[in-house]
Phi, psi and omega in degrees: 000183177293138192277124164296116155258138163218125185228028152276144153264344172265031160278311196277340175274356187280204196289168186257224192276293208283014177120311229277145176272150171279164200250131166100004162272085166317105158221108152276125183251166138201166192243119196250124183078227192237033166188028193236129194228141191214137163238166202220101188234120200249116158287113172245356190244170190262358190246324171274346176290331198268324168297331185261334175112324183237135206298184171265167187133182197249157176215121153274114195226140188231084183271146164194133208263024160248024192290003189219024181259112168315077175238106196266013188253339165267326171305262134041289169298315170316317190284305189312312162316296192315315188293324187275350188255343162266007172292321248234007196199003128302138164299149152336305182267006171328314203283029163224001171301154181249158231214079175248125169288093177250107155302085192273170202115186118283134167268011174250021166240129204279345147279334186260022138301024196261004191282317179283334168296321178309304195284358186275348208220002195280139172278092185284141177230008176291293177339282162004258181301341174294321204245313181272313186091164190294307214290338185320290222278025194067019205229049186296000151265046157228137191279147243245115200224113164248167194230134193243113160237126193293324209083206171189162209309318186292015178247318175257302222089006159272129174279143168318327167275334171308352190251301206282358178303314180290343177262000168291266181327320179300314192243011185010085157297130178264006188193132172258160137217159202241133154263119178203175193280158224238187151207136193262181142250340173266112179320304180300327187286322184357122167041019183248001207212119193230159214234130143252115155201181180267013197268002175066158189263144160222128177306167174029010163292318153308310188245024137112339179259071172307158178220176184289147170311155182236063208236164196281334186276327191264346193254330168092057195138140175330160180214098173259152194245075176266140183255151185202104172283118128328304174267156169216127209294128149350294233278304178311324193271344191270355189294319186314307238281319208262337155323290194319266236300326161255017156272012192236019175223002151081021181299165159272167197286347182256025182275311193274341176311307195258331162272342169283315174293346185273332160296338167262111224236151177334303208281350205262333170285355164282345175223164233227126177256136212217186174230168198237052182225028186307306178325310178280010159289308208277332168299310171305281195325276163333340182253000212261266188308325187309275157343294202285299163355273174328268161012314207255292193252359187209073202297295168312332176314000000 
């Protein structure tokens, strides 16, 4: 059938069509208040890495379905949620770490703006401390944080780890973390869901425009990766729409299989659907991770 992209992991751990659970997985859930949900979905084998689709390693995802509401006292709670489930994926002694922040995206295309938008609203501190020292400028708990948006290839001509391998070597960072926009299968996660984990990234894969990894084997440091999908494949919603719709007529599974593929046409796995209200989503949501950021590293923000 047609390929479902996603690049949650807890879409790809869940049950699959035909029943059956993938083998070689952890997932834990729990729920903090009255709609905010956090799952822990740990790959621990290389045959589960290869059935889902996704490296091993661990990924965190924090859904909440008021996440698109303008409330800046929920927003607010969200980062705290956020800061504490990235803690949990820092060394111990983080707080003398130095720190790059990569805003990955385009800002002149407004769902895949959330990388850049992040580092606009990001406490940069190196300069800082570089020049003033912690205790000078007060800010003796925080850690030394620079900020990067690379751009993306039709802008430079560059693949993205080819730039930061040189801002790697230059600036020695004891930690990247890459932000960039995400893609879902599911219409409820749309901008309600923000994904951590440590395996590092490839831009674009979620919408089919692979790029080289942005991993800790290609930068020679951990790489942690967060995320918020902004998009969602085409292809996927009308394939739900048509499922329901012959589960509610007892169709069989390889009946409905074979007619959502004969319904769906090739050109159609090509395109990728947002709401439409993304631009302010994307202004929240970013000042959202930006804010847990601070939060994480710069403790006084």
């Amino acid at each position: 059938m047609f390929q479902i992209r996603t690049d949650l992991a807890v879409e790809t751990s869940e049950k699959r069509p035909d029943g059956k659970e993938v083998s070689g997985i952890r997932v834990e859930k729990k729920k903090r208040g009255e709609d905010v949900v956090i799952t822990k979905v740990c790959i621990d084998t290389q045959k589960a890495a290869k059935t889902l689709g996704k490296p091993r390693g661990t990924y965190v995802s924090i859904e909440a379905d008021q996440m698109m509401e303008e409330d800046s006292g929920y927003h607010r709670e969200i980062s705290e949620i956020f800061s504490e489930q990235l803690k949990t994926f820092l060394p111990k002694d983080y707080r003398n770490a130095k720190i790059l922040v990569i805003g990955l995206g385009n800002r002149e295309v407004t769902p895949d703006a959330l990388g850049p938008k992040v580092i606009d609203h990001l406490f940069i501190t190196r300069h800082l401390l570089e020049e003033f020292g912690k205790y000078l400028v007060e800010l003796d708990q925080c850690c030394s944080i620079s900020g990067i948006v690379p751009g993306v290839m039709a802008q430079t001509g560059m693949e993205t780890v080819e730039i930061l391998r040189g801002i790697v070597a230059e600036t020695k960072p004891d930690l990247v973390i890459a932000v960039d926009a995400l893609a879902a299968r599911s219409i409820k996660r749309l901008n309600r869901t923000i994904q951590i984990t440590d395996t590092g990234i490839i831009p674009g894969s979620g919408v089919g425009n692979y790029r080289n990894a942005i991993t800790e084997e290609h930068l020679g440091i951990p790489v942690i990766a967060i995320g918020i999908p902004t998009v969602v494949d085409a292809a996927t919603i009308i394939a739900d729409f048509c499922m329901g719709l012959m589960e509610e007529n007892k169709s069989e599974p390889e009946e409905m299989e074979a007619s959502v593929r004969s319904l769906i046409s090739p050109k159609l796995n090509t395109m990728y659907v947002t709401s439409k209200d993304i631009d302010e989503a994307v202004n929240r949501l970013s000042f959202t991770i930006s804010e847990g950021l601070n939060m994480t590293f710069v403790p006084r923000v």
